[in-house]
C-alpha positions in Angstrom: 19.0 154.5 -34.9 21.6 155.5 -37.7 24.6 155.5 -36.1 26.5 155.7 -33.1 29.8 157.6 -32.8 32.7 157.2 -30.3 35.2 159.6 -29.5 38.2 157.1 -30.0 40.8 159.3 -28.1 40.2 158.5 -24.3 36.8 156.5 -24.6 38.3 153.9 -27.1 41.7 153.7 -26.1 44.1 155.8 -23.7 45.5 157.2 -26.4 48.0 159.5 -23.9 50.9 157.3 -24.3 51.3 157.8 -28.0 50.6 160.9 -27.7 53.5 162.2 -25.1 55.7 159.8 -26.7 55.3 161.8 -30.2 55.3 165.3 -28.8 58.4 164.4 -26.8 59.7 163.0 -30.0 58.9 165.7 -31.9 59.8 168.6 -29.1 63.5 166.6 -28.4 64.4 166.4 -32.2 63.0 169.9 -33.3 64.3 172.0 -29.7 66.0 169.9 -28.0 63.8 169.6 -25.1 62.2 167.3 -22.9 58.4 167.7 -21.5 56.9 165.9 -18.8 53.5 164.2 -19.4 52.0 167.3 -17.3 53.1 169.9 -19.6 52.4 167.9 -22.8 48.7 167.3 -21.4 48.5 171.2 -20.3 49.0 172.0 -24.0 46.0 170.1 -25.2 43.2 172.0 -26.9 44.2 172.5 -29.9 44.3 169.7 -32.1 48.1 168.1 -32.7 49.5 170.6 -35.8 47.9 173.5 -33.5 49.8 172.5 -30.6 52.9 172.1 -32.2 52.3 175.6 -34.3 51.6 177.2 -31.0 54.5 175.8 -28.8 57.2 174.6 -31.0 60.5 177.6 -30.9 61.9 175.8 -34.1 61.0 177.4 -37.3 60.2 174.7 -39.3 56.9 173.6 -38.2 55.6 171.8 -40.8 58.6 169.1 -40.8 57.9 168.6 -37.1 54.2 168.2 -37.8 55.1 165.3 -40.6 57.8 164.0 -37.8 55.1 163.7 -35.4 52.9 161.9 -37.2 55.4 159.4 -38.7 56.2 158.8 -35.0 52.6 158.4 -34.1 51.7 156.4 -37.0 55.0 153.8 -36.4 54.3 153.4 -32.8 50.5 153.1 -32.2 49.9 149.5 -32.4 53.0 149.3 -29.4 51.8 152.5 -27.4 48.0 152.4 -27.1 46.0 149.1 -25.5 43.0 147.7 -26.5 40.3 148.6 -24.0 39.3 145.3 -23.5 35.2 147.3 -22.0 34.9 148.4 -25.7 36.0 144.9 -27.5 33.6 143.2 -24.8 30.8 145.4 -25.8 
């Protein structure tokens, strides 16, 4: 065997937190509104800058994309737990 991959998000660590924390972050600051963790999760398919190209009303996407992942970025350590399965293993 040469390797063995993971997918981190959701087999490593429940990544969700982070992630409706920055798109609520980003989708508050950018047009002023709030989703619930339903409609954040219902967007998913696209990868982050997709979702926020696709759904975002304000114009200037690109600053929302860097918003979002400065958010991301600054609040991972404190938003996604260890999977204590995985350190185990």
């Amino acid at each position: 065997m040469k390797a063995v991959l993971f997918d981190f998000d959701g087999t490593l660590a429940n990544t969700l937190p982070i992630c409706y924390a920055a798109f609520n972050k980003v989708f508050q600051k950018f047009d002023q509104r709030t989703l619930s963790n339903h409609e954040v999760l219902s967007m998913f398919g696209p990868s982050e800058t997709g979702i926020i190209r696709k759904h975002l009303k304000h114009a200037d996407k690109e600053k929302a994309i860097s918003s979002f992942y400065q958010y991301y970025n600054a609040n991972h350590a404190k938003l996604v737990q260890d999977n204590n399965e995985i350190k185990q293993m």
